[in-house]
NUZA-545901 format. One record per atom (N, C-alpha, C, CB): residue in three letters; x, y, z. Coordinates in steps of 0.1 Angstrom, whole numbers, plus 5000, padded with zeros to 4 digits. Glycine has a CB too. Layout:
! residues N
alaXYZ...
***
This chain:
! residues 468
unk921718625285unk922118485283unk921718395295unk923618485281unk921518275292unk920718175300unk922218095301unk919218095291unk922218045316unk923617925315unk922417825312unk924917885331unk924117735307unk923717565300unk924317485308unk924417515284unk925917515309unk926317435319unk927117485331unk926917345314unk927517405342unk928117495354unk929117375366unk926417575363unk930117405359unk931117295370unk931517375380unk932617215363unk931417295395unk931917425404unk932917295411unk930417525418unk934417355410unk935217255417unk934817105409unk934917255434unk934217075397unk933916925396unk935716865395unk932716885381unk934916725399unk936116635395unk935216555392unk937216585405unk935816515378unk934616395366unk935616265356unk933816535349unk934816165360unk935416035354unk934316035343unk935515885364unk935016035328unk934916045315unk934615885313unk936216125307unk936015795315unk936015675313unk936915575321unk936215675303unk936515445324unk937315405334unk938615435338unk937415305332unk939515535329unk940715575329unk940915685329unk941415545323unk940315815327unk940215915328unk939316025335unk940115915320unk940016035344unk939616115349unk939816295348unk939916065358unk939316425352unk939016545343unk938716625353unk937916535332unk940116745363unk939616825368unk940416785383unk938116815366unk939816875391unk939016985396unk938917115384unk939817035411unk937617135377unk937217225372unk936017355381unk936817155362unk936317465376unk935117555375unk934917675364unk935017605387unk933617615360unk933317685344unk932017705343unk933917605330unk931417815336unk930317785331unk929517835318unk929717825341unk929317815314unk929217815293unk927817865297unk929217605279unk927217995288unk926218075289unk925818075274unk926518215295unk924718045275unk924018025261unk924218185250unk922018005265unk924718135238unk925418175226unk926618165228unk925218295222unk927318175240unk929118195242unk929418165232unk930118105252unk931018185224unk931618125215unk933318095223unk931418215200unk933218015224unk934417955234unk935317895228unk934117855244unk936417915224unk938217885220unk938917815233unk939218045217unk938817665230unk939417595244unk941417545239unk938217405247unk941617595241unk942917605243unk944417535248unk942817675247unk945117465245unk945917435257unk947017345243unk945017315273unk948117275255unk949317235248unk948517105247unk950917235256unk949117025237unk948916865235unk948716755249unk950216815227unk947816675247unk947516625263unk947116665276unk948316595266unk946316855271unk946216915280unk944716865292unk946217035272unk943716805275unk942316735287unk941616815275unk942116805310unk942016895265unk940816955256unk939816845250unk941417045243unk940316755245unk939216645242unk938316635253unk939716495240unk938916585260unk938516495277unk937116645278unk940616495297unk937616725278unk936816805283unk935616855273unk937716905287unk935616835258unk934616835249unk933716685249unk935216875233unk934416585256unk933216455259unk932716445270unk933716325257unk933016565278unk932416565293unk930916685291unk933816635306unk931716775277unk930316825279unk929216745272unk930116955274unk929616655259unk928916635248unk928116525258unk929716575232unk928716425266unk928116305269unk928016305285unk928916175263unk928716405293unk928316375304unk929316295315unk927316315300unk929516275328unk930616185332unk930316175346unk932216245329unk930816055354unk930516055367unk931116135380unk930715935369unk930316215387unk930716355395unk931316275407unk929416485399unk932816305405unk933916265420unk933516335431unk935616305419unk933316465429unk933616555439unk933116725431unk935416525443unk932816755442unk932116905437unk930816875427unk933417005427unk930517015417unk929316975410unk928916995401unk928516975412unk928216935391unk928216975379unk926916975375unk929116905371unk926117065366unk924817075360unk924717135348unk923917125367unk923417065344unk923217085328unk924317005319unk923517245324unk924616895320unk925116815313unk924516675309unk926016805319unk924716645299unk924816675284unk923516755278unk924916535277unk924216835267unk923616985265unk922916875249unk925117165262unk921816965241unk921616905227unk922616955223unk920416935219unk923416865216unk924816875212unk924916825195unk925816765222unk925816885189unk926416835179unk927816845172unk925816845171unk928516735169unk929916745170unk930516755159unk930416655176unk932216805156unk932516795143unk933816735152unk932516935131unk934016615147unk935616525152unk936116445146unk935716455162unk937416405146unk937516305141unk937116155153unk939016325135unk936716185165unk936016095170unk934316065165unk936116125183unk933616155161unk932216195160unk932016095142unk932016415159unk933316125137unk933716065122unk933715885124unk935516125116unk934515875135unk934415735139unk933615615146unk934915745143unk932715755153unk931415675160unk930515695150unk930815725173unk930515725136unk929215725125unk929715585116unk929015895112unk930715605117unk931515445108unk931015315118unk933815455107unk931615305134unk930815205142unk929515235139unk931115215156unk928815295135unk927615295133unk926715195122unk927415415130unk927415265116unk927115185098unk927815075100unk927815265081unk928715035107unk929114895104unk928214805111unk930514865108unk927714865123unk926414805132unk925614725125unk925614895138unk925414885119unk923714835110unk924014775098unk922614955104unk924914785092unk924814735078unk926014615075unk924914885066unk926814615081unk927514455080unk927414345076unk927814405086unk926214305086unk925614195086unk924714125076unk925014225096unk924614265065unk923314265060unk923914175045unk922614445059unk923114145039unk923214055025unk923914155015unk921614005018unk923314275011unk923714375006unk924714475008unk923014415007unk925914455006unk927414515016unk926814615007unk929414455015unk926614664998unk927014854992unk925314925001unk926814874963unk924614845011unk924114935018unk924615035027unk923414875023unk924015125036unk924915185049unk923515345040unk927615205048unk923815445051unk923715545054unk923615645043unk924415565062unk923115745034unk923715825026unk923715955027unk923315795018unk924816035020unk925016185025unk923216245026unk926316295011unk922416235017unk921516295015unk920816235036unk920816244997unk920216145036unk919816095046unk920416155060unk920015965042unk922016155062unk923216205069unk922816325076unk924316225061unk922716435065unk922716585069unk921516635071unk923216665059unk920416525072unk919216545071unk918916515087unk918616455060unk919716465091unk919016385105unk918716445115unk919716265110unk919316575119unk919316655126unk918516765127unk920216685126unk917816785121unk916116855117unk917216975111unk914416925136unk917316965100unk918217105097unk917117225092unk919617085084unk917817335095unk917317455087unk917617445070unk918117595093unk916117445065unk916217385047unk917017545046unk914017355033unk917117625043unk917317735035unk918917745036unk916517875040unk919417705053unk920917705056unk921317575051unk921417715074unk920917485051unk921617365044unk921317335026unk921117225052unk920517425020unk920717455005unk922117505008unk919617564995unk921817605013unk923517725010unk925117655012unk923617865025unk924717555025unk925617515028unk926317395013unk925117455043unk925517315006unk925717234999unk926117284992unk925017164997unk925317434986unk925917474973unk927217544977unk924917584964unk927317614990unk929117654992unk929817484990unk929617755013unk930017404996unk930617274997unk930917194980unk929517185009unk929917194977unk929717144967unk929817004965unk930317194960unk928516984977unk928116844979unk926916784970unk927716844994unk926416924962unk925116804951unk925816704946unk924316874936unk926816674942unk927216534930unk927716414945unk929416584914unk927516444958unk927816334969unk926216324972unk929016394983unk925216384974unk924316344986unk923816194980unk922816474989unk924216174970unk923315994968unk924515884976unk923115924943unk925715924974unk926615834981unk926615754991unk927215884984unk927315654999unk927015625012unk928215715018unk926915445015unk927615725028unk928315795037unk929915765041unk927515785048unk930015625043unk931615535048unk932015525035unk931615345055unk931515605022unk932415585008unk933315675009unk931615594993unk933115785010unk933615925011unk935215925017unk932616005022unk936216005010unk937416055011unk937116085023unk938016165002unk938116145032unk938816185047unk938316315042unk940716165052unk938216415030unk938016535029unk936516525027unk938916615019unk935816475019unk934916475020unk933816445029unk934916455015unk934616375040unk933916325052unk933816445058unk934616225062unk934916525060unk934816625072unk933916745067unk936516685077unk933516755051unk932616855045unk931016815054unk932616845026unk931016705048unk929716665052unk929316655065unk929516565047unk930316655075unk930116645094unk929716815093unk931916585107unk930716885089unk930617015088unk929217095086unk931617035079unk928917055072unk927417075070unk926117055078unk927117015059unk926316885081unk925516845089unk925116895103unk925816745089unk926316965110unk926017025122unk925717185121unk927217005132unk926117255113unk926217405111unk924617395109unk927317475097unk924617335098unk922817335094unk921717315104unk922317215083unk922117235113unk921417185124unk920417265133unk922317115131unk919717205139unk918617325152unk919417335162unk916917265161unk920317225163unk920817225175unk921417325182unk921517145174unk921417345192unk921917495200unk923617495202unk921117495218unk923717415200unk925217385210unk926217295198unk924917245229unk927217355189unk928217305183unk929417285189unk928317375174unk929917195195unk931317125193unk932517075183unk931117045196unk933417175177unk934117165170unk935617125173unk933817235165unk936317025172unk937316995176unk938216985163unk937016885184unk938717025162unk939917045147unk939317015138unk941116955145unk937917115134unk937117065124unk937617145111unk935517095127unk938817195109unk939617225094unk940217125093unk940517345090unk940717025103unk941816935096unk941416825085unk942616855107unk941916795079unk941716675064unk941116785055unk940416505066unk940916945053unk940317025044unk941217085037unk939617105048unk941017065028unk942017205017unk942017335017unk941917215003unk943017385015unk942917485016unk941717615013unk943917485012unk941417575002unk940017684998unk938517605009unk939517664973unk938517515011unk937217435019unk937617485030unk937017285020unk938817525039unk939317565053unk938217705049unk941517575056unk938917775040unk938017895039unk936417915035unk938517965032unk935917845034unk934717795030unk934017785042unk934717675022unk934817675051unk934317595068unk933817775074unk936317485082unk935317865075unk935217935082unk934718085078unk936317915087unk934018095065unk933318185064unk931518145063unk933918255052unk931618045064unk930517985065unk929917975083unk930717835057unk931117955087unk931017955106unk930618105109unk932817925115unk930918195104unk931018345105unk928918345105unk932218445088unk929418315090unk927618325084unk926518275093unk927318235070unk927318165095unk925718075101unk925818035115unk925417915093unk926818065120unk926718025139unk925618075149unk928218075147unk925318245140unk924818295151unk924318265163unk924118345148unk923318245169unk922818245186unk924018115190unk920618185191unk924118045182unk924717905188unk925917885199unk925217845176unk925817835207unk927317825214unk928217735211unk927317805228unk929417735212unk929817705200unk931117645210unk930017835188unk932017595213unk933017505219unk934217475207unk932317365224unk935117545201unk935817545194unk937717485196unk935617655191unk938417405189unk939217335192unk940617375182unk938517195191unk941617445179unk941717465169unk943217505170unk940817545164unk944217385168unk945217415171unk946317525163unk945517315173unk945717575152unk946017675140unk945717805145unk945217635126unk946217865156unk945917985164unk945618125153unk947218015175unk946218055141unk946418155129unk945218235124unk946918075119unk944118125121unk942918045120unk941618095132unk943517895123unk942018155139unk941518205150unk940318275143unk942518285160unk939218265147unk937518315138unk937518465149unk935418145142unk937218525140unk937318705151unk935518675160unk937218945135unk934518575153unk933218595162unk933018525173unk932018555155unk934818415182unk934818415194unk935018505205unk935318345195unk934418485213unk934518555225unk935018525240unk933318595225unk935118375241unk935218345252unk937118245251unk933718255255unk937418245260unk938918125259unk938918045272unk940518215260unk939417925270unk939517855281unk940617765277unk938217795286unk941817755286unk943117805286unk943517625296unk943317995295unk943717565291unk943917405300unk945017365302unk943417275292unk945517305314unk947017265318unk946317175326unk948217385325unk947017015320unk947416935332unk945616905333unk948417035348unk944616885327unk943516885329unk942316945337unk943616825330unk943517095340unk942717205346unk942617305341unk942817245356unk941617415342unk941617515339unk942817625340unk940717535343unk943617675336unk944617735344unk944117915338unk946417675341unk943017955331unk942318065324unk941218045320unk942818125315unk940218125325unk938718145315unk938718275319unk937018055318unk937618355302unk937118455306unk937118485292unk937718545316unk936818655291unk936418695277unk937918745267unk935118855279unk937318715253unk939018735250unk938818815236unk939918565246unk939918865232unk940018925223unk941018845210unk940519045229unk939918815198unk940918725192unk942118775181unk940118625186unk942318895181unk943418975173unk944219015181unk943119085165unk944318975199unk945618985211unk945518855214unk945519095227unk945018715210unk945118595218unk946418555213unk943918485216unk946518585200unk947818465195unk948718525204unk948518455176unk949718615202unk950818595217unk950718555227unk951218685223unk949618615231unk949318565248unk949518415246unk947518595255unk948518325239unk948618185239unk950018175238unk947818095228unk950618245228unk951618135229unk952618145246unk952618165214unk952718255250unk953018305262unk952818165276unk952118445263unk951218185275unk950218045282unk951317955282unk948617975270unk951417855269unk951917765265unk953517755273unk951817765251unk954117865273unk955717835279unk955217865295unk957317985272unk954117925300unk954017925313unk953517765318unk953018045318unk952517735311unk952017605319unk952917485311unk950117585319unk954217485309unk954717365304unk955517355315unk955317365290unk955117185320unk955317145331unk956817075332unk954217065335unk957217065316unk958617025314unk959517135316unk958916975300unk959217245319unk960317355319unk960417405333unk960017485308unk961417375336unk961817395351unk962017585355unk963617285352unk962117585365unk962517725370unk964017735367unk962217765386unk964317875367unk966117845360unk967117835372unk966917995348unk967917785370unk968717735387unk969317915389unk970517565385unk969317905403unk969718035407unk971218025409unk968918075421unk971618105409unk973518175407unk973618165425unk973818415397unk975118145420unk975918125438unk975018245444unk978218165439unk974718265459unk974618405462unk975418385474unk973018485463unk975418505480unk976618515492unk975918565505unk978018615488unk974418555507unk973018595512unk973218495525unk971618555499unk973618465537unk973618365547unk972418235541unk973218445563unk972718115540unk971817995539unk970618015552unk972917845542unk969718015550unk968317945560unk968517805562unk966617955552unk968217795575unk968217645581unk966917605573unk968017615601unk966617455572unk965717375564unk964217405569unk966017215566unk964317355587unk963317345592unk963117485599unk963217235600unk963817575594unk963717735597unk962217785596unk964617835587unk961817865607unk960517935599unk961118055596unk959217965607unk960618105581unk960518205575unk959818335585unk959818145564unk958718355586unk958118495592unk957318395608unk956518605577unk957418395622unk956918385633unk955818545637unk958218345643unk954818485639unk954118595649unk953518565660unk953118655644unk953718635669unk953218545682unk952318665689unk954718475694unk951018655691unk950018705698unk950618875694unk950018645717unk950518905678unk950719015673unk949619095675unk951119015661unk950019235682unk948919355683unk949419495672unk948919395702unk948119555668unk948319585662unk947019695665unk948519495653unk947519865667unk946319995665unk946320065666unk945420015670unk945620155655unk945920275648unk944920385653unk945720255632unk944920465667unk944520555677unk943120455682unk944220725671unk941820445672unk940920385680unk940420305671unk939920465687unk941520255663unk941420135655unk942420035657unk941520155642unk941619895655unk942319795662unk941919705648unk941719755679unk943219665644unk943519645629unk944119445636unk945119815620unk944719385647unk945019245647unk945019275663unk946419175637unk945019165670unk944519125687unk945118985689unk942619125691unk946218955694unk946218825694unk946718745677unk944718785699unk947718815669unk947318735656unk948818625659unk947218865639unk948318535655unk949818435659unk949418365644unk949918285677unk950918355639unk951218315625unk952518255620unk951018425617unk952318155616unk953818125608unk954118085597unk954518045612unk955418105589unk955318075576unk956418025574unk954918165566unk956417885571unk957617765567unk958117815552unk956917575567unk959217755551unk959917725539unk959217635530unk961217685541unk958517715520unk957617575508unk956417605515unk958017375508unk955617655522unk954217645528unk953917755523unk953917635542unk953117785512unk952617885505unk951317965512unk952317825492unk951218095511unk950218125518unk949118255506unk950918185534unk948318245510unk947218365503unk946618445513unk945918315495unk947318575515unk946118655524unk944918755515unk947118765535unk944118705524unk942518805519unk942018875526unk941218735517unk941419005521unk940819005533unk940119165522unk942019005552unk938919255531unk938619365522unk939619425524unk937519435522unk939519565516unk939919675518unk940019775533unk939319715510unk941319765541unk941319825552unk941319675561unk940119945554unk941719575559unk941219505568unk942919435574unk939919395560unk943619505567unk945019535573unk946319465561unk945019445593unk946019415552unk946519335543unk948019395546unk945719345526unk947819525538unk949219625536unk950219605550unk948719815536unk949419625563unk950219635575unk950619515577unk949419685587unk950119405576unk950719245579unk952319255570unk949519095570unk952019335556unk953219275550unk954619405554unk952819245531unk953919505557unk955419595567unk955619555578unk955219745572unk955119455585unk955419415596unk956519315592unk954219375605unk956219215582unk957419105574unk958619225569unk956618995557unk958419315561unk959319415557unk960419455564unk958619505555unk959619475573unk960319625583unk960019755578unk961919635583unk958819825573unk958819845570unk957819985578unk959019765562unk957319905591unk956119935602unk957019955614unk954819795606unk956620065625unk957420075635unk956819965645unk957420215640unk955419895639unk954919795653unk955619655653unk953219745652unk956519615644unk957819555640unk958419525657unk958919685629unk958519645658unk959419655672unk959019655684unk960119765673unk957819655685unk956719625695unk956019545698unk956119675697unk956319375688unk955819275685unk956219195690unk955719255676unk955719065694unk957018955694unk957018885677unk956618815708unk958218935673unk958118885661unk959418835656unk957618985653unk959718715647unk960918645643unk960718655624unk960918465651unk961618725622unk961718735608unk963418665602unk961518895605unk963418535592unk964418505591unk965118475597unk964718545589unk965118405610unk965618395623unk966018505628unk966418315624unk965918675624unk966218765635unk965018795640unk966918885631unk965118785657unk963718825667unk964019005664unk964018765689unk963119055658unk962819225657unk963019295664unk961919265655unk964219365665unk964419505676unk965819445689unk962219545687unk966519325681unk967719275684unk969219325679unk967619165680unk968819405673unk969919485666unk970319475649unk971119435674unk969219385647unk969419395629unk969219515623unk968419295619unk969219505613unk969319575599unk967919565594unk970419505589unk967419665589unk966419665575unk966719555565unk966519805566unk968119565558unk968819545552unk969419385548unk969319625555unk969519335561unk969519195564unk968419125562unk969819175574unk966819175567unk965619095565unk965919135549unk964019145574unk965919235546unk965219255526unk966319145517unk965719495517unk967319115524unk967719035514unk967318895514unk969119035514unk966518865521unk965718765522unk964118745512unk965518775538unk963918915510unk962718925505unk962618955487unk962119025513unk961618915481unk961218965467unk959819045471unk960918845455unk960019145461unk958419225468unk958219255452unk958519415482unk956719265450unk956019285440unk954619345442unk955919165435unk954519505435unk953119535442unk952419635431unk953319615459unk951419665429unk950919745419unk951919885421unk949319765421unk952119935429unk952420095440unk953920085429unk952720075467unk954819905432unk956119935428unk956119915409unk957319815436unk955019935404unk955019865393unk954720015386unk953919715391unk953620115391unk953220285388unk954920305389unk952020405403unk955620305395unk956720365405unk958020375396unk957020275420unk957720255388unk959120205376unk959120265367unk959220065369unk960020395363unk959420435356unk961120505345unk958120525365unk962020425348unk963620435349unk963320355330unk964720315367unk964120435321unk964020365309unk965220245310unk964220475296unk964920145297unk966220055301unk965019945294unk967020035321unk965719835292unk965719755282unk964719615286unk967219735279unk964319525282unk963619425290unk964719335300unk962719315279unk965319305287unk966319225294unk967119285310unk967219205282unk967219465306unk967819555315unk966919525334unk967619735307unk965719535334unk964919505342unk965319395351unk963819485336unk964819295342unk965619145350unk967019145358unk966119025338unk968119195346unk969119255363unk969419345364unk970419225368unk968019435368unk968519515380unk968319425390unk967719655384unk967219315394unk966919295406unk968619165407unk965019235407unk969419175403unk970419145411unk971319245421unk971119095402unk970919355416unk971419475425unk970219545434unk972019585415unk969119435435unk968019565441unk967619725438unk968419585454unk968119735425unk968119895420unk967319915407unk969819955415unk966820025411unk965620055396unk966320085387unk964420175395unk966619995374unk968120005367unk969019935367unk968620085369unk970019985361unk971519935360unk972219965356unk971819855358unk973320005370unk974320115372unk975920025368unk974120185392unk975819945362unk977019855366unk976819755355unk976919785382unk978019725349unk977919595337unk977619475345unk979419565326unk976419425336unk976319265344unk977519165339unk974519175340unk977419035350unk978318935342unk977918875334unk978918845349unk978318805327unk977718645319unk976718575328unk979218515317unk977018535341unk976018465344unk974818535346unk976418415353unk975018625348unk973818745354unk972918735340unk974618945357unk973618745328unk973018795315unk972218645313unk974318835303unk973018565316unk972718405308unk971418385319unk974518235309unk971218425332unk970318395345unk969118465338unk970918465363unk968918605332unk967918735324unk967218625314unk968818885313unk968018575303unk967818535297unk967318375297unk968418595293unk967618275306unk966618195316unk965418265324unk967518145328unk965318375328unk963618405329unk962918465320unk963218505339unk963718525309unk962818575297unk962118425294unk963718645281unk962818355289unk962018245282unk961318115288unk962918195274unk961218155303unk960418095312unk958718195311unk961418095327unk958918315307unk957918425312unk957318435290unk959118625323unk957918325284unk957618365270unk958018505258unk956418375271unk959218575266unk959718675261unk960918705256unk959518745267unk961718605253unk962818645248unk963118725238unk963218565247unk961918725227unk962118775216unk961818955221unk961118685203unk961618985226unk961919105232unk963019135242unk960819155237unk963919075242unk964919115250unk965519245250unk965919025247unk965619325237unk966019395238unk965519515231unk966819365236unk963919505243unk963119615234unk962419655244unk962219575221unk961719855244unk962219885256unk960919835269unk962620045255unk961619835282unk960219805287unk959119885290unk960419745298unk959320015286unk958020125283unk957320085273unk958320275279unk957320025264unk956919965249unk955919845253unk958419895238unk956119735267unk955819625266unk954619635272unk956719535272unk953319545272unk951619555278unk951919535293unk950319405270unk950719645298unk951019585311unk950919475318unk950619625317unk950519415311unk951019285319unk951919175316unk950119215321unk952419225308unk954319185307unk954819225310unk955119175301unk955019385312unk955719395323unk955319395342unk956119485319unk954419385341unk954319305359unk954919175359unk952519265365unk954919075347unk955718985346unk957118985346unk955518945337unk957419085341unk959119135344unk959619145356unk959419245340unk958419215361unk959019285374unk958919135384unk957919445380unk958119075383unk957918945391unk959318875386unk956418855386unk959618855374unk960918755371unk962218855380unk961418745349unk961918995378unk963419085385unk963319035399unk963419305385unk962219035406unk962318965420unk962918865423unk961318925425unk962518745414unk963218645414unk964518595410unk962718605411unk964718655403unk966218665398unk967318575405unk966818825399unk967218645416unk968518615425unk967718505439unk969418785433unk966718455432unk965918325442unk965218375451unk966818225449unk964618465460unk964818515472unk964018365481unk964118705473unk964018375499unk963418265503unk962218305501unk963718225516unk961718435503unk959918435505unk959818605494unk959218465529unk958918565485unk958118635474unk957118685481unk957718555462unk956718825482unk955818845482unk955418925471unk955718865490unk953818875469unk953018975455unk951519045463unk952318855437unk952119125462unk950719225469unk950119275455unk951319405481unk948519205456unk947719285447unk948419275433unk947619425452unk948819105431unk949719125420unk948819135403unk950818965422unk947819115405unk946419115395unk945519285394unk945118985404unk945819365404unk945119495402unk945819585391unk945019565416unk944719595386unk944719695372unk945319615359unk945719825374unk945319495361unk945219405348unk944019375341unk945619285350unk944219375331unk942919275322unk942919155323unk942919275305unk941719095316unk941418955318unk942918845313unk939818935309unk943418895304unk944018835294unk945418865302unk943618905277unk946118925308unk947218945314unk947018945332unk947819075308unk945518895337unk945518845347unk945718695348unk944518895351unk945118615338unk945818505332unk947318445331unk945518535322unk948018555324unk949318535326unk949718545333unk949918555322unk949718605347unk949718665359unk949818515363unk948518775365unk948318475369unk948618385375unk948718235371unk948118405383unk949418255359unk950218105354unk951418095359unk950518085338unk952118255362unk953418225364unk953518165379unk954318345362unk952518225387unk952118255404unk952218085407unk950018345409unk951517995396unk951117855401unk952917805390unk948917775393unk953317845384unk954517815380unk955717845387unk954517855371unk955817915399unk956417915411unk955917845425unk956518045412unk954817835426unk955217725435unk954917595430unk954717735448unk954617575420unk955317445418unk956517425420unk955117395408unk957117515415unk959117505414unk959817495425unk959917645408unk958917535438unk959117495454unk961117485459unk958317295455unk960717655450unk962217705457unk962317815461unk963317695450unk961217905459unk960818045467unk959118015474unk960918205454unk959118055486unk958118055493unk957018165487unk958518075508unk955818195481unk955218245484unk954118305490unk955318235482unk953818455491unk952818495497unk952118575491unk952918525507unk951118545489unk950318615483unk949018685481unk950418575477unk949018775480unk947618895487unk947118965475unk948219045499unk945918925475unk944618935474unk943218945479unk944618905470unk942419075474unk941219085481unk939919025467unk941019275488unk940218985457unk939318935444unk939718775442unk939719025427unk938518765444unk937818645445unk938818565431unk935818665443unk938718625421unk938818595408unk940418545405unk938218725399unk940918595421unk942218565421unk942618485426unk942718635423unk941818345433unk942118245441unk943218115432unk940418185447unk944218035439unk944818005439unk944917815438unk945318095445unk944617755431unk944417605435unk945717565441unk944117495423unk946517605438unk948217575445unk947917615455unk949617635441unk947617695461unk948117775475unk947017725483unk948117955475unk947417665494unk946717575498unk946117655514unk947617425497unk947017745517unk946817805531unk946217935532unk948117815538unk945317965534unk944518075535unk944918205550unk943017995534unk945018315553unk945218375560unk944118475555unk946618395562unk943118495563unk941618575560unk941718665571unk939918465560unk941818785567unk941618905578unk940518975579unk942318995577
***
């Protein structure tokens, strides 16, 4: 596959008022791409940035505008300004455009646009003018006109709507038939409806990308709908329950390091590392494999004996003052691939969520009402309620790494950590992964930190990088 187009970081003005992005994406010749998102997400915005092109704010963009052809009810509207252009004026009002002329204009393939006419059953229209035509028959004829076409690159934006029911099926076994090489940009808010010959998804919130990659369209419909309760920006995080955990001062730092040493016989793993992490200052550590990721976060833990041979302030206790393990952990959420193999206690979805009011794999103890009513505020923040009470050995892995992420949170903690919260996920539940990651700190009431060594896992929220 050859790429067509390639936004890296763009930020793009569509129209004096619209602006689109920070994006990065890149469409590879044939793709068949399912763009996705809640109402007002930027999916238009984002099918007229490829069709026509837009002014680059910032970052960059190439191969724009592609040979394009569109099915919309905008594409419907700019052929009507058209014909009114040309033919208004004219002495002869029953002039304008006609289907035959219409479907023709696009150099079509004769053999695909017989077939197409005779599936449609457009012979008794092609003498017509074009602006005569019903709303259903309009959208046959946009339909035809682009399928048939040389053009490489189809843009379809809710191209079943104004069709009946047997023409819906017509559009889309005809899409099956005739799309081949073509890349294809699909719009389609009938997830039902979903064509099995896409391959690609791109997943929009807020006019950004918040998912791309390859998809599976007989596992998308949950997931989307999942997507949809993560990146809805109306739904708040659920308020946390009294706890009895000592309050953190405001301007408290969370984890201090001060000229931290760090070595393992004739390895020398940090030299000097000084670090701090505020309340609401989100952080991402990177770094390869071995390059000490694990040891940074036992040292926050307590979890490392160099803890005690550091100058180090956790929670406001200076380390090796006489605290507790026990006192730093109730400060902490932890989330890691290691604890996710490790879960392995039966019990219920809903059961999961509070244990982490008790810190226990399980639950040894009847929860209260609030506890229950708090479970059931993260199920339906994480898109799962309707499994509440089904078991969590049953659920994909990556709903339950979601679980286990909501059991962390449960009881608010000040600082989250997710070690490697994306390893051994698929594309499609790395996704959900990190909708929730950028759906917590927006909610800017647990601090995160978060570690990762894949690229694929970078964070537009998280604004502070710690690279080892």
């Amino acid at each position: 596959m050859s790429q067509l187009v390639t936004l890296d970081q763009a930020t793009v003005t569509v129209s004096e008022t619209t602006t689109f992005g920070p994006i990065t994406w890149q469409i590879e010749s044939g793709q068949k791409w399912f763009i996705a998102g809640r109402n007002g997400s930027g999916k238009s915005v984002l099918l007229e940035l490829i069709e026509r092109g837009g002014r680059v704010l910032s970052g960059a963009a190439a191969g724009i505008p592609q040979e394009v052809v569109v099915v919309s009810d905008a594409a419907h509207l700019a052929l009507i300004d058209r014909e009114r252009h040309q033919y208004d004026d004219s002495d002869d009002k029953l002039k304008g455009t006609s289907v035959a002329d219409l479907i023709t204009e696009l150099k079509p393939v004769d053999t695909v646009l017989t077939e197409l006419i005779r599936r449609f059953q457009l012979q008794p229209l092609l003498r017509q003018r074009f602006r005569q035509l019903s709303t259903g028959e309009t959208k046959k004829v946009l339909f035809v006109r682009a399928l048939a076409s040389e053009c490489s690159m189809l843009i379809l934006d809710e191209p079943l709507a104004g069709l009946d029911a047997a023409s819906q099926a017509v559009a889309l076994g005809s899409l099956a038939d005739f799309v081949g090489g073509k890349t294809v940009l699909l719009v389609l808010n009938d997830w039902a409806a979903l064509p099995d010959w896409v391959d690609h998804v791109a997943y929009l919130s807020d006019s950004r990308l918040a998912y791309q990659g390859p998809m599976n369209p007989a596992a998308a419909r949950s997931w989307l709908h999942q997507m949809v309760v993560l990146t809805n920006d109306t739904q708040a995080l659920p308020t946390p329950l009294p706890s009895s955990v000592p309050a953190l001062g405001a301007e408290q730092a969370l984890v201090e390091m001060r000229n931290v040493c760090v070595r393992f016989e004739d390895r020398q793993l940090f030299d000097g590392l000084n670090w701090r992490i505020d309340p609401g200052v989100h952080w991402q550590v990177a770094g390869a494999n071995g390059s000490g990721k694990t040891t940074l976060l036992s040292l926050i833990t307590g979890d490392s004996p160099h803890c005690y041979t550091n100058d180090l302030t956790v929670f406001g206790f200076k380390r090796g003052s006489g605290e507790s393990i026990w006192q730093i952990k109730q400060y902490i959420g932890y989330v890691s691939s290691a604890l996710h193999l490790a879960y392995r206690v039966s019990g219920t979805v809903e059961s999961i969520i509070i244990s982490g009011f008790f810190d226990s794999v399980g639950v040894y103890q009847r929860p209260t009402a609030p506890q229950k009513s708090a479970a059931a505020a993260w199920l339906a923040l994480i898109g799962l309620t309707q499994a509440r009470q089904q078991p969590f050995a049953q659920q994909s892995y990556g709903n339950q790494r979601l679980l286990l992420i909501a059991r962390a949170l449960v009881k608010q903690p000040a600082l989250l950590i997710l070690d490697e919260p994306c390893l051994g996920l698929d594309a499609f539940n790395r996704g959900l992964v990190l909708a929730l990651i950028e759906k917590l700190i927006q909610g800017n009431q647990t601090t995160v930190l978060y570690v990762s060594h894949d690229h694929r896992d970078q964070l537009p929220s998280i604004e502070n990088t710690l690279r080892l």
